[in-house]
OpenMM code with the backbone's topology and positions (N, CA, C; nanometers):
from openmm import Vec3, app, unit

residues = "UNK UNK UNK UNK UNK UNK UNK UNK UNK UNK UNK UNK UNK UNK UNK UNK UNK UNK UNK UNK UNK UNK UNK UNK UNK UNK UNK UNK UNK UNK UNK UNK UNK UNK UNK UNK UNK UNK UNK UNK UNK UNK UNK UNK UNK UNK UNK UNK UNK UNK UNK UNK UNK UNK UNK UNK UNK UNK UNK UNK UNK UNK UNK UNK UNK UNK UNK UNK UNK UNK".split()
positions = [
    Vec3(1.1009, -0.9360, 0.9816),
    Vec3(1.0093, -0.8241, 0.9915),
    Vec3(0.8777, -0.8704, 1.0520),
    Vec3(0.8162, -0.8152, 1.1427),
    Vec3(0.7277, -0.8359, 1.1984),
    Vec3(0.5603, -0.7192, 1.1348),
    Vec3(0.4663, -0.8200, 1.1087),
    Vec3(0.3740, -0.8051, 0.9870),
    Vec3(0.2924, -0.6483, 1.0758),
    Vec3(0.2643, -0.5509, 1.0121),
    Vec3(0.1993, -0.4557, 1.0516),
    Vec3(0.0944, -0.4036, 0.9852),
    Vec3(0.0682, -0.4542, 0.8938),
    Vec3(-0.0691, -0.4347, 0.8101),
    Vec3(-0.1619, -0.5649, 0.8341),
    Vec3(-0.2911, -0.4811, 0.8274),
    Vec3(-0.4032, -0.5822, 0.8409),
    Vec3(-0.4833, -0.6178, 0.7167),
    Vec3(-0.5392, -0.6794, 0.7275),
    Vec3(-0.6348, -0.7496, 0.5854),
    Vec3(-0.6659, -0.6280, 0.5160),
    Vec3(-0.7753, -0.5469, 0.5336),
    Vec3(-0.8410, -0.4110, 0.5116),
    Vec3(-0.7536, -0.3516, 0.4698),
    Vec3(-0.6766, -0.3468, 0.5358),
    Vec3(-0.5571, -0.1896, 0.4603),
    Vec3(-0.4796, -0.2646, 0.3999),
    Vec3(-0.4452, -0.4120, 0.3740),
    Vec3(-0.3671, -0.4303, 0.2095),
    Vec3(-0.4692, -0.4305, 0.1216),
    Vec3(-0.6289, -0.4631, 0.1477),
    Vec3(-0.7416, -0.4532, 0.0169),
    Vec3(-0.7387, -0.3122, -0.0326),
    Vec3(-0.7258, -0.2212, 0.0994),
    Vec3(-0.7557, -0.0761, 0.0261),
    Vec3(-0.5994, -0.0442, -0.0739),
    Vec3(-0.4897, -0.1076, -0.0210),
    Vec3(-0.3893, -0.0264, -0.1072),
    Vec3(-0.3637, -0.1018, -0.2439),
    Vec3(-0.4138, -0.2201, -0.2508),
    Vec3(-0.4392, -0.2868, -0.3770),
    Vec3(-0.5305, -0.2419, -0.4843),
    Vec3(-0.6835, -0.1864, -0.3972),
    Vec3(-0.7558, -0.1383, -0.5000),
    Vec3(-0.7311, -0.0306, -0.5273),
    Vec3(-0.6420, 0.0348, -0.4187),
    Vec3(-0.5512, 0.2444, -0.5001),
    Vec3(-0.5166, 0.2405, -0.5889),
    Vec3(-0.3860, 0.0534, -0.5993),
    Vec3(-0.2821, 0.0136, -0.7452),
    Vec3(-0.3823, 0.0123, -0.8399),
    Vec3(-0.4681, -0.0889, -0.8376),
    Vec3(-0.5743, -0.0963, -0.9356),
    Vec3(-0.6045, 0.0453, -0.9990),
    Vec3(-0.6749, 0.1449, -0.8855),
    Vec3(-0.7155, 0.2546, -0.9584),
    Vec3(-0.6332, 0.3567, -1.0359),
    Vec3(-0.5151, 0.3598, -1.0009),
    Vec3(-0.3835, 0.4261, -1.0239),
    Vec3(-0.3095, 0.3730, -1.2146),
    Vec3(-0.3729, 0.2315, -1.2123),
    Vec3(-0.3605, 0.2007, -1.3209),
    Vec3(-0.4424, 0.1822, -1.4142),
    Vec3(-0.5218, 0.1877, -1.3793),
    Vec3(-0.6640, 0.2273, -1.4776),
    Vec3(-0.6222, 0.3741, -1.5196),
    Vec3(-0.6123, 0.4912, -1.4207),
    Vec3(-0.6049, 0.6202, -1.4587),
    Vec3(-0.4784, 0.6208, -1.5797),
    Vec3(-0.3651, 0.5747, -1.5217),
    Vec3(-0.2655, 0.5812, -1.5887),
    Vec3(-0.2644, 0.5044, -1.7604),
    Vec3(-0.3697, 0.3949, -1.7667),
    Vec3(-0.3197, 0.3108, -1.8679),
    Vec3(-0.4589, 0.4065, -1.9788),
    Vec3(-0.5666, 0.4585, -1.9183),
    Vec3(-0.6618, 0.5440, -1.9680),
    Vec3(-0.5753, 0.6874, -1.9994),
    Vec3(-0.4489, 0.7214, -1.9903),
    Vec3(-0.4109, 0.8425, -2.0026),
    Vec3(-0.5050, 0.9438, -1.9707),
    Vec3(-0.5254, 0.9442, -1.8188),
    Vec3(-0.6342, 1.0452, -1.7817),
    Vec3(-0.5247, 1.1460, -1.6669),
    Vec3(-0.3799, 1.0500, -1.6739),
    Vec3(-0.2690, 1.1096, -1.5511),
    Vec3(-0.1417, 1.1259, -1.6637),
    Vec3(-0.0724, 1.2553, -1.6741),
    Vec3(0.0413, 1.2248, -1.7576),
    Vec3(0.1533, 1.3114, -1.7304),
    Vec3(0.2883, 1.2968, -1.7577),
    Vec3(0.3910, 1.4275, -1.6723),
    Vec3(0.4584, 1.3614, -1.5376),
    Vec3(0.5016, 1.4474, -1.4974),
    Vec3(0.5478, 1.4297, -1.3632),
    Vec3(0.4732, 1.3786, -1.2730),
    Vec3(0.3636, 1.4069, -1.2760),
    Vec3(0.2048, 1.3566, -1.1695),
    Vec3(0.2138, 1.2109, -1.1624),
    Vec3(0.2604, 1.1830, -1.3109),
    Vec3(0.2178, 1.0041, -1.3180),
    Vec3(0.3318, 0.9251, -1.2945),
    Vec3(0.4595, 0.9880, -1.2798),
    Vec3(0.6051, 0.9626, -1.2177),
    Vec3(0.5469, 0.9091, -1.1128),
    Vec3(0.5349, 1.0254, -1.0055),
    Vec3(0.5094, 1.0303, -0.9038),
    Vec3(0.3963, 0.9497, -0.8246),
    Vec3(0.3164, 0.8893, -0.9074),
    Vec3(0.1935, 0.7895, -0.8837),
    Vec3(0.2289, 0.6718, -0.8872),
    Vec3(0.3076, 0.6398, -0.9911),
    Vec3(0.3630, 0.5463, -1.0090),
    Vec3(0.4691, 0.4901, -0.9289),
    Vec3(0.5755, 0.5392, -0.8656),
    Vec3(0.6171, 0.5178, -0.7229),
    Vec3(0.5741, 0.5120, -0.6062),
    Vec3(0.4215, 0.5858, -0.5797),
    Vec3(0.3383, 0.5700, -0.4780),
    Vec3(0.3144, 0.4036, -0.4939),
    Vec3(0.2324, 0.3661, -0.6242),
    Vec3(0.1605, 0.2676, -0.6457),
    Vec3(0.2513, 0.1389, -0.6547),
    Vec3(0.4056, 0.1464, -0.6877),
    Vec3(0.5124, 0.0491, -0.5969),
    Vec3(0.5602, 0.0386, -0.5322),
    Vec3(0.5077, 0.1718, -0.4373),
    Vec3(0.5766, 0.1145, -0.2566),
    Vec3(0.4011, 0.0563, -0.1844),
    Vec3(0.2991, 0.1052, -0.2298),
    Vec3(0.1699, 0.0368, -0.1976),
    Vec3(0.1616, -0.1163, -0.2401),
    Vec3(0.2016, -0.1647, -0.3251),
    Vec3(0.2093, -0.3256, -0.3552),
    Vec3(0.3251, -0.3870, -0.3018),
    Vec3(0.4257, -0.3191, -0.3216),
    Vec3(0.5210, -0.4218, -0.2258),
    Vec3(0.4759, -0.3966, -0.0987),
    Vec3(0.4370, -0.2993, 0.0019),
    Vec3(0.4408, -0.3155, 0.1129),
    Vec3(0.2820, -0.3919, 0.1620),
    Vec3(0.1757, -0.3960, 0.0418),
    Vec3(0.0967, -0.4799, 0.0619),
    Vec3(0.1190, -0.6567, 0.0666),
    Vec3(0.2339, -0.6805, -0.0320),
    Vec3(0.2588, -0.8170, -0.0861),
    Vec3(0.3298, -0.8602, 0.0767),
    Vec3(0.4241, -0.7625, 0.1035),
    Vec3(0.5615, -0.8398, 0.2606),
    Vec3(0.4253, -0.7762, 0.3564),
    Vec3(0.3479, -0.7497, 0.3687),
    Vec3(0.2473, -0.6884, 0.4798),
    Vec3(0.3355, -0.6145, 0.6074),
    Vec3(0.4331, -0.5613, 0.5371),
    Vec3(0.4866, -0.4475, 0.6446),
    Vec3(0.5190, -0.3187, 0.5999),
    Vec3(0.4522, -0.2280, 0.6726),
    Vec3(0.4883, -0.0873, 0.6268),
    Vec3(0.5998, 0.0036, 0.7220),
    Vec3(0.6957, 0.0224, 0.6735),
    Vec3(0.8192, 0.1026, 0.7572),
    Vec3(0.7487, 0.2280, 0.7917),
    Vec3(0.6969, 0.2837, 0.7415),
    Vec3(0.5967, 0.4115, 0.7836),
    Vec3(0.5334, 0.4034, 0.9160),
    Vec3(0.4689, 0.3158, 0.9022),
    Vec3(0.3722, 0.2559, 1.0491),
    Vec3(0.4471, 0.1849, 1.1615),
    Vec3(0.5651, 0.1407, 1.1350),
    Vec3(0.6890, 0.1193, 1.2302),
    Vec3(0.7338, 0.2492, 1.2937),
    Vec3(0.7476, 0.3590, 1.2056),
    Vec3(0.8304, 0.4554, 1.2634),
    Vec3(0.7570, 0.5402, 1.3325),
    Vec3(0.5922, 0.5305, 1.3172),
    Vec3(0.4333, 0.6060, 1.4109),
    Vec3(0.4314, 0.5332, 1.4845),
    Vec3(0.4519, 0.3966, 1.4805),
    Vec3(0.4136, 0.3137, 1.5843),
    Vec3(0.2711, 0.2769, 1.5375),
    Vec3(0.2291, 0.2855, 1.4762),
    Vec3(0.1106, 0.1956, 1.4161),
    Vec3(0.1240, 0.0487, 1.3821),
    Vec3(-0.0047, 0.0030, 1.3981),
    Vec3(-0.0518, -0.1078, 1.3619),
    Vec3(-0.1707, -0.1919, 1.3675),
    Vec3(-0.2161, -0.2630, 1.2565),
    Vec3(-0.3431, -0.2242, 1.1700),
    Vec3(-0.3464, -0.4095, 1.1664),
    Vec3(-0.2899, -0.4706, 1.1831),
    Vec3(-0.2816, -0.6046, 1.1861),
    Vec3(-0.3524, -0.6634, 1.3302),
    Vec3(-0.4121, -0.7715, 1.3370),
    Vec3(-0.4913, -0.8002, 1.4381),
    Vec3(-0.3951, -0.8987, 1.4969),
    Vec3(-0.4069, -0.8491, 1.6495),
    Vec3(-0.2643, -0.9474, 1.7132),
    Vec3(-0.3819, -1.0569, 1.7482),
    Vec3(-0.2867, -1.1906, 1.7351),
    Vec3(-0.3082, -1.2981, 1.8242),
    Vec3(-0.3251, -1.3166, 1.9811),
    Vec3(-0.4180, -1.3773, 2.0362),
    Vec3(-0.3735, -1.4027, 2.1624),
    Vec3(-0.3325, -1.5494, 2.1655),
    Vec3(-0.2233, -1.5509, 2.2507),
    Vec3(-0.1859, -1.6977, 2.2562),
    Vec3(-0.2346, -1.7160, 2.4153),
    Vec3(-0.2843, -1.8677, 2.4413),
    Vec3(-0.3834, -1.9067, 2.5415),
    Vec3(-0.2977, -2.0308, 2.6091),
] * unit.nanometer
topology = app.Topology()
chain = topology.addChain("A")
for resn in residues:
    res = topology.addResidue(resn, chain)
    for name in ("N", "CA", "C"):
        topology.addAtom(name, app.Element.getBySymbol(name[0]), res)
């Protein structure tokens, strides 16, 4: 797999997990809502941890800073 996330956008989806679990462990999210957060907030860490997002493959995005080789 070739890496498509950049520094910045795995910090921001790390600090979402973070916030996602604060809400959740504060029972301020509960029901179906927090199902549903909670699968957000493990496809945001794994795809932060492998730094590739299949989403941004299939837009054609990418947020990762290419190399130049010289």
């Amino acid at each position: 797999m070739k890496k498509n996330m950049g520094g910045i956008d795995r910090i921001i989806r790390f600090m979402a997990v973070a916030i996602l679990a604060f809400l959740l462990y504060t029972n301020n999210i509960q029901g179906m809502l927090a199902f549903v957060l909670i699968s957000f907030a493990g496809i945001f860490l794994a795809t932060s941890f492998i730094s590739f997002c299949p989403l941004y493959s299939l837009l054609g995005l990418n947020s990762c800073k290419l190399k130049n080789k010289d």
